[in-house]
C-alpha distance (Angstrom), angle and dihedral (degrees) to the residues before:
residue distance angle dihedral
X1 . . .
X2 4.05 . .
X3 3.78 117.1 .
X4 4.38 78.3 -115.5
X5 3.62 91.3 53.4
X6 4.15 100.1 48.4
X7 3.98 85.7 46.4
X8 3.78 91.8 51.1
X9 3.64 92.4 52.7
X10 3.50 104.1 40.1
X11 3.53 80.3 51.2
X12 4.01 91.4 53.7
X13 3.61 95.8 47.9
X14 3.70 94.6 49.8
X15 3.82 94.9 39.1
X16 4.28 79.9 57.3
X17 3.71 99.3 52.2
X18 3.67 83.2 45.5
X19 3.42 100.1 -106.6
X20 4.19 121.9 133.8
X21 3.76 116.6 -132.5
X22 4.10 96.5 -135.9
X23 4.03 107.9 -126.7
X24 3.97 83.1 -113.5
X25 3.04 104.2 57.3
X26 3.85 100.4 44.0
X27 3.44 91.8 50.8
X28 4.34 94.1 48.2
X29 3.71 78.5 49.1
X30 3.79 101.5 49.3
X31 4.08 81.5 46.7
X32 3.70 89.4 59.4
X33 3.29 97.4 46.7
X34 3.88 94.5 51.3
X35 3.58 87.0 48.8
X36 3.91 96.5 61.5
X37 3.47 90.8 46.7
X38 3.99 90.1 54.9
X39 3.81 86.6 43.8
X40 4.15 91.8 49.1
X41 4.03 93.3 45.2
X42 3.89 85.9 42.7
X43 3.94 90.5 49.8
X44 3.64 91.5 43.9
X45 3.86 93.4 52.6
X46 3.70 90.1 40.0
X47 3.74 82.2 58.3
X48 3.72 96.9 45.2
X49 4.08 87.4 57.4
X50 4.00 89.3 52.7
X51 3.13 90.8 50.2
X52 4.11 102.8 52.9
X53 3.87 85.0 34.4
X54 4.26 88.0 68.1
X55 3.96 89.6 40.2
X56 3.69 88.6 58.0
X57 3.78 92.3 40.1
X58 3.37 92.6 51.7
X59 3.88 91.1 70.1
X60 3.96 87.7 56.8
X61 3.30 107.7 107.6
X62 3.84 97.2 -153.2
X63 4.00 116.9 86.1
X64 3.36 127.0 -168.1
X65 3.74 109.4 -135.6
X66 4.04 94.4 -157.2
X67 3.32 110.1 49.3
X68 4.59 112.3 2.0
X69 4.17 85.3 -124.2
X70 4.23 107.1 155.6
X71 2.51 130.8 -118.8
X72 4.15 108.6 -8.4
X73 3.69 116.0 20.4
X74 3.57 119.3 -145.7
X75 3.60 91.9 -139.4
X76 3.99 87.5 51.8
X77 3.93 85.7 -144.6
X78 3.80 98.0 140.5
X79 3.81 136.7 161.6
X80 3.70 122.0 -167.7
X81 3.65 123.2 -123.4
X82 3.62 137.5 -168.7
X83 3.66 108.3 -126.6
């Protein structure tokens, strides 16, 4: 649901047990709304980066034994392997 949407029908449901959304309020709410939808499409993308990041490090062919980090480990233990 769009920040828009949730704010028109909180709106609706309080406007039909006769209660007045203050102008405040809906918009602080229509702000937080917006805000978790930037937050879930930044997460997403966020996601979509780690994900293409571990495809690409999956064609380097050095593997750190400790810890899996690509493609420079901070522990620098690495072991070459023939993929």
């Amino acid at each position: 649901m769009r920040s828009a949407e949730l704010v028109a029908a909180v709106r609706d449901v309080l406007a039909a047990a006769g209660l007045p959304l203050q102008p405040d309020v809906g918009a602080l709410m229509g702000r937080v709304a917006a805000l978790q939808e930037q937050l879930a499409a930044a997460s997403s993308k966020a996601q979509e980066v780690r994900n293409k990041r571990a495809k690409s490090c999956l064609k380097c062919h050095f593997v750190c034994t400790q810890c899996t980090e690509w493609p420079v480990c901070s522990s620098q233990v690495l072991v070459y392997s023939a993929n």
